[in-house]
N, C-alpha and C positions, 0 to 999 in steps of 0.2 A: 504494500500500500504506500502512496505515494501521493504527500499534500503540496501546496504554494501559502505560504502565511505573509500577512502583510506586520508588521509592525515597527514602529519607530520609523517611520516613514520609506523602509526599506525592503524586499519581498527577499523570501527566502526555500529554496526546496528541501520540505523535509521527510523522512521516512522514520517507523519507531526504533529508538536505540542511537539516532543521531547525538552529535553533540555540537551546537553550533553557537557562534559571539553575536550576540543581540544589545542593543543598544538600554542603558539604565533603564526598569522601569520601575518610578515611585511606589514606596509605600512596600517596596518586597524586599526578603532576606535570603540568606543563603539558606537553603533547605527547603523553602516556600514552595508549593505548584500555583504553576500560572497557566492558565487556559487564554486561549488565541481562539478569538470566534471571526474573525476577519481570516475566512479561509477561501481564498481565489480559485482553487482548482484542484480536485481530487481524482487520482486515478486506482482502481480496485479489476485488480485481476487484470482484464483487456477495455473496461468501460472506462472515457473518462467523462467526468461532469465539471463543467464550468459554471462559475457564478456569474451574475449582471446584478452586482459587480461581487456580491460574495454567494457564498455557496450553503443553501438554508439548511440548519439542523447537524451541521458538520462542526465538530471542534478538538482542537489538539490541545493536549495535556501532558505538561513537562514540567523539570524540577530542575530551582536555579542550584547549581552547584559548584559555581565562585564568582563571587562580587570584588572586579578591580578597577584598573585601570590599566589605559594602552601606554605603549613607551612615549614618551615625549617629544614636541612635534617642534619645533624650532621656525619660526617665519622673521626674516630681514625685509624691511623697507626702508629703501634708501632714494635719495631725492640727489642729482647730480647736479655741484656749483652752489649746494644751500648747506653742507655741512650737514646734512638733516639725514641722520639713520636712528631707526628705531626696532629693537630686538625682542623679539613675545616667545615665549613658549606656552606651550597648554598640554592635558593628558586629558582623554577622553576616556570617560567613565562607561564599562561594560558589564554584562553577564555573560558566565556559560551556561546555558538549557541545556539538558539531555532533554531528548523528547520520548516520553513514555507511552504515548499511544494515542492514535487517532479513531476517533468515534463517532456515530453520527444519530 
């Protein structure tokens, strides 16, 4: 079996037993299940079914297990003839979901 999940504004292919980097989502912990009801497209067995725009009565259910951060992103802006540079870093905050099983 084989789902498309929308979340954190980014879709992703998943299957049960996956393990994949989704973006923070509020108010979870490590251990937590999060269900995904924004499911785009399911395939079972040779059938597939598509949503307009999600796919009714279908939902995936996984368990976050680690809450971090990605490595550090470095960005320069520099202005030439003004003396003018400015240096930022940031870490983008993520989970890992295993997905434990798609249901419908």
């Amino acid at each position: 079996m084989l789902a498309i999940i929308k979340t954190g504004g980014k879709q992703y292919i998943v299957s049960p037993d996956d393990e994949i980097k989704i973006e923070k989502i509020k108010d979870k912990k490590e251990g937590d299940e999060v269900s995904f009801e924004q499911v785009l497209l399911v395939q079972k067995q040779k059938s597939i079914e598509i949503g307009t725009p999600f796919v009714k009565g279908v939902k995936v259910t996984g368990k976050i297990l680690i809450e971090g951060r990605a490595k550090k992103i470095t960005t320069l802006k520099y202005k030439a003839k003004t003396r003018s540079k400015v240096k930022k870093g940031s870490r983008q905050p993520f989970m890992k979901v295993k997905i434990l099983k798609i249901t419908e």
